[in-house]
Structures are given as C-alpha cells and as structure tokens.
N, C-alpha and C positions, 0 to 999 in steps of 0.2 A: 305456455308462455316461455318454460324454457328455451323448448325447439326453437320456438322465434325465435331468440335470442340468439341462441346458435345459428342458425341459418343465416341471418346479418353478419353474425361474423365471419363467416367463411366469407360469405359475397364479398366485406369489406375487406379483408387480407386478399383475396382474390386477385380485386381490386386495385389494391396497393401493391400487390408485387408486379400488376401487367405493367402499372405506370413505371415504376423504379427501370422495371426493364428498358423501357421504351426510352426514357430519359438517360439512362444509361449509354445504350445502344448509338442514340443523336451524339452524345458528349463525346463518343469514343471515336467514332465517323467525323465529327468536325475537328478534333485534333491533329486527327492526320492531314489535315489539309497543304495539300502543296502546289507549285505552280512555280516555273520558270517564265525567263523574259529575256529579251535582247533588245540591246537599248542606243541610244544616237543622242548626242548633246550638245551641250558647252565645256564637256568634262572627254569628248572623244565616243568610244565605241564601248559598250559595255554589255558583261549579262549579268542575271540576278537568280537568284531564288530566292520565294516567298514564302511564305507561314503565314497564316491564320488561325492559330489555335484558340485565340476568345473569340467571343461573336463583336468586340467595340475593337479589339487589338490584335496588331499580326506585326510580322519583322521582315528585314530584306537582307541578305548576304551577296555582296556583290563585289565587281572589280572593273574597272575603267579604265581604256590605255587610251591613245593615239598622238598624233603629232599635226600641231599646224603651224607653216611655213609662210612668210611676207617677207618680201622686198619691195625697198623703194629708194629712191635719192630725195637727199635733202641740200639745203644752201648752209654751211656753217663759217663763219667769216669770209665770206668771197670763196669759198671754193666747195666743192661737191663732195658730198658724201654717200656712201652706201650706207642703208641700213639692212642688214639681214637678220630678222627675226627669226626665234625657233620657240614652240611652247611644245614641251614634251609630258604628257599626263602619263601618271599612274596611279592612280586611285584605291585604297579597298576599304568597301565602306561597310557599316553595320547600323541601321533604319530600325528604326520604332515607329509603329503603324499608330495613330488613335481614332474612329473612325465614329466621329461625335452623333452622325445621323442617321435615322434608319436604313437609309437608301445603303449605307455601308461604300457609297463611292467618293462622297468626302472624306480628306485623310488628310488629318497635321502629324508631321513627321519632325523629330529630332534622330540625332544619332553622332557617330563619329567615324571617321574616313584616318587611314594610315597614308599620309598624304606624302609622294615622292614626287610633287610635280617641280621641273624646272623651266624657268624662264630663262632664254640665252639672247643676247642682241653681239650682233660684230659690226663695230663700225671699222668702215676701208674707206679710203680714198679712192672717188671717184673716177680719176684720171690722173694721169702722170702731171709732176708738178716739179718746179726749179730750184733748185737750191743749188744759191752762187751761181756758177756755168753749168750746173751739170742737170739734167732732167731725170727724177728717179721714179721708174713706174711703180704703179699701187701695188704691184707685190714686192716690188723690193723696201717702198717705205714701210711696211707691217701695217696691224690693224690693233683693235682692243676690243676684248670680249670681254659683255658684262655678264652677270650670271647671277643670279636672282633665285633663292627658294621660303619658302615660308616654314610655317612650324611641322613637323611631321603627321604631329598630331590633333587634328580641324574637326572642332564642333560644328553640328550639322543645324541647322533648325530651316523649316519651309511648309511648304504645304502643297498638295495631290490630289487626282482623279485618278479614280480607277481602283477596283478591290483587287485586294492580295488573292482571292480566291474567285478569281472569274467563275462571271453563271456559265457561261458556256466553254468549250473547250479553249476558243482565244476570245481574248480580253484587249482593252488598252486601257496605255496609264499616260499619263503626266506630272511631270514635279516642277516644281518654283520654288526655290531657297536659294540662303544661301553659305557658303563654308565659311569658319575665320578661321585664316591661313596667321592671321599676325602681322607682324610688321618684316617685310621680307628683307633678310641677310644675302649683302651683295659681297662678293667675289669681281675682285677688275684684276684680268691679264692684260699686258701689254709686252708687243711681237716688234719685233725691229725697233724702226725711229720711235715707234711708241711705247716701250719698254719702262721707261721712266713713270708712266699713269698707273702703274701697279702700285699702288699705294694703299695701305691702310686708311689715310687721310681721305682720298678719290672714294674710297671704299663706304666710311661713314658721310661724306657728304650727300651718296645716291641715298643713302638709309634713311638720312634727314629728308633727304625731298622726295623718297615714296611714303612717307612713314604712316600716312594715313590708308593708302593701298592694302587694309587688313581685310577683306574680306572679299571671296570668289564668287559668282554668281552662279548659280546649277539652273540650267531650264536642260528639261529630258523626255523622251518620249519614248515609251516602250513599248513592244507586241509581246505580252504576256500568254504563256501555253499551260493549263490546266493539266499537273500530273495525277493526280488523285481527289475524287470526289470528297 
C-alpha cells in the first residue's frame, strides 16, 4: 500500500512540474510578442510598434506627421478672396489595446497623443483692387494668417480591427476614434493694409465661433509586420 502511494506520488509531481513548465514556457513566449506597422490616415503618415503581452490586452507606441494643403477662392463682400489652407500633423501617441472577443481582432482602444498639430489658413486678396485712384496689387495690400492649435495633450478613445500580434508574419489593422484636441487657441497675424486684424479681440471672437471644434476624428489603416513570435 505504501509503494502505491509512493508511486502516485511521483506520477503526480511528475506531473505537475511537466505542466508548470509548459505553462511557463507559453507565458514567457507570448510576452515577448512584438510586431511593427506602417500606417496612412486622417492623422498623415505614421508607424507603430505593438505589444501584446496579455492574451485580452496589448499597447501601440507610435508617431504621425504629414502635411495637407487646399486652395480655393471665395466671394467676401463683392470682392475675391484666396484661401490657403495648410494642416500640418505631428502626432505621438501611446494606445491601450482591450481585445473583448476571442477572435482577438476586435479591439477598443483609449490612450493619449502628444499633439503638435497646426491649423494655418491666409487669406489674400484675390486680385488688385482701388483705393481712391490708385490700384494696389494683392501683395502689396498684405494678407492675415489665422492659426489654430488645440491642447497638446488629446485623449484618445475609439475602436479597431486587427491584432497587435498578427497570426502571420503581415497583418492588417483599422481604427475609428476619436481625439479631444479642446477648444482651439487662435493666433491672427495681419501683413500690410491688414495689420490692424491682429487683435486679441479678432482673436477671441474665432475662439467663440470654433469653440465647439474640440474633437479630431482618426480613421487609419495599417500594414502591420510580425517581429517575434
């Protein structure tokens, strides 16, 4: 009876130490999980790297630039205007993965972005115009640049396709959120004849009439590359 008893117990510790190991072994393997990405958006160009260290949670470390440019003419009391727009991103953001279903490719996402994007607009005069006898062309009347940035620091909240730890060696992702930038602090220059619009006054009234403009919108698409299994 002894012997049995002995002999179960070896089996059992046996046993229990193949498991500890094995389970060990998985836990230490999926920690290291990593995976790069390069990305295209509403936020510019960007790349990432990924984590997955829990099997429901993983994180992103990234950075976003790019620049988009419009022009167009508008009608502002009988006479022409240029507008040229300028949106200049710079982004670095830090993503918290939660990955509610098994499939592990749904993923709601918060985090927070070191936000240095600016907003520029210059308005010029369209074409030369008369004052008194004399006709002054639109660069010698001046122009006014407005300038527009939000808080530095933008709460993230949204939600994604695509795991932090592609099954294969490339992956893709998607995201849909959105940032709050705040209520964005305008900056008005004024150049020549327009000199005088640089006001404090011109300044707060743009503040008043974006002031609901607090929040950015992120749609992104990335080609995620598997560095380690």
């Amino acid at each position: 009876m002894f012997k049995q008893i002995l002999l179960w117990s070896v089996l059992l510790i046996s046993f229990n130490a193949k498991a500890i190991s094995v389970t060990g072994n998985d836990s230490l393997s999926h920690k290291f999980n990593l995976a790069f990405s390069i990305n295209q958006g509403s936020t510019g160009f960007g790349a990432e790297l990924l984590s997955k260290p829990l099997k429901q949670f993983g994180f992103r470390i990234g950075h976003y630039t790019g620049t988009f440019v419009g022009t167009y003419y508008t009608i502002f009391d009988n006479k022409e205007i240029l507008v040229d727009g300028k949106i200049k991103f710079s982004m670095s953001n830090l993503f918290l993965d939660y990955f509610p279903f098994k499939s592990n490719t749904f993923r709601i996402s918060t985090g927070i972005s070191f936000n240095q994007n600016k907003y520029q607009t210059t308005l010029s005069p369209g074409e030369a115009q008369k004052i008194g006898y004399i006709f002054y062309s639109p660069e010698k009347l001046g122009n006014v640049i407005l300038i527009a940035k939000g808080n530095q620091f933008s709460p993230y909240l949204g939600i994604g396709f695509g795991n932090n730890k592609p099954k294969y060696r490339v992956g893709l992702g998607v995201d849909l959120g959105l940032f709050y930038q705040g209520k964005p602090n305008f900056t008005v220059i004024g150049n020549g004849s327009f000199k005088p619009s640089g006001t404090s006054e011109n300044e707060q009234l743009l503040e008043n009439a974006f002031r609901n403009f607090v929040v950015y919108p992120f749609a992104n698409f990335s080609l995620r590359f598997r560095i380690k299994k």
